[in-house]
C-alpha positions in Angstrom: 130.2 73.4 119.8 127.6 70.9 119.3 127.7 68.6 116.2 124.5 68.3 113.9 122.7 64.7 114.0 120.8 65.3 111.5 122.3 62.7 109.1 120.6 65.2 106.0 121.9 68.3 107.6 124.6 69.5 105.1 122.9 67.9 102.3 120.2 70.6 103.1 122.3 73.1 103.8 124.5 72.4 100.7 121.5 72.7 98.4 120.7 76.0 100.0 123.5 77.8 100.3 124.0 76.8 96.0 120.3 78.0 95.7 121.0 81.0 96.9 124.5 82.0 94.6 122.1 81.3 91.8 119.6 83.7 92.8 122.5 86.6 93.4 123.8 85.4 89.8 120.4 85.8 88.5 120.2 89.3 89.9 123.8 90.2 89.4 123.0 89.4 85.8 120.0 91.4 85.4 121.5 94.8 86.6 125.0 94.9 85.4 126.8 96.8 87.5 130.3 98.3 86.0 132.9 96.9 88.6 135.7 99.1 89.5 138.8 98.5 87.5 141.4 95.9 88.7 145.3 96.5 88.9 146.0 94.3 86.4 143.3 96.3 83.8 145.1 99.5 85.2 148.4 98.1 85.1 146.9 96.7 81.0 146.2 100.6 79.9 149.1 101.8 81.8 151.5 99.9 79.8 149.9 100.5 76.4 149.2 104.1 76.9 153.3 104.3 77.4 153.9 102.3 74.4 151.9 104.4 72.3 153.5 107.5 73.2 157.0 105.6 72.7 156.4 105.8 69.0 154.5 108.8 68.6 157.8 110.7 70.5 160.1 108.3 68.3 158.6 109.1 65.3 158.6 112.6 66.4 162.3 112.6 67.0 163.2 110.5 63.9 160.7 113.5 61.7 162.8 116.1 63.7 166.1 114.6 62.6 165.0 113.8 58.9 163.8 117.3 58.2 167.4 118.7 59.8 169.3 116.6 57.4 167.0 117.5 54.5 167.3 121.3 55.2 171.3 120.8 56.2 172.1 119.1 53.3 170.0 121.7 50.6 171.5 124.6 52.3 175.5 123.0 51.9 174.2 122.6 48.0 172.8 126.5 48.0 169.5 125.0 46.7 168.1 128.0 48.5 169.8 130.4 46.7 169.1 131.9 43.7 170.8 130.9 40.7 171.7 133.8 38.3 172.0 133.1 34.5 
C-alpha cells in the first residue's frame, strides 16, 4: 500500500469526513427516529415493574392478614352475635 504525498492529504480528508457527521447529525435531527430500546432501558423497566408489584402483593398480603386478625379477634369477642337484653 502506497503512502499519500500529499503533505495536505489528511487535513482534507479530516475536514471531510467531520463535514459529513454534521450533515447526518443535521438529518438525524430533523427526523427523529425512535431507536429501539437498549438492555440497560429494558433491564431499567424490568426492575421497576418488579418492584412495584413487590408492594402492591405486600400490601396485598399485609391487607389479607389485617382483615383475618380483625374478623378473628371480633368473632372470639362474639361481636357478631346478637346480644339479648
Amino acid at each position: 500500500m502506497a503512502l499519500v504525498r500529499d503533505p495536505y492529504f489528511w487535513k482534507r480528508f479530516s475536514t471531510a469526513v467531520h463535514l459529513e457527521e454534521e450533515a447526518k447529525s443535521d438529518i438525524e435531527a430533523t427526523t427523529p427516529v425512535k431507536e429501539p430500546d437498549s438492555w440497560l432501558e429494558r433491564e431499567r423497566r424490568k426492575r421497576k415493574r418488579s418492584l412495584i408489584w413487590g408492594f402492591i402483593i405486600f400490601f396485598g398480603v399485609i391487607l389479607l392478614v389485617t382483615g383475618g386478625v380483625v374478623v378473628w379477634w371480633l368473632a372470639k369477642h362474639n361481636w357478631l352475635q346478637k346480644v339479648e337484653p
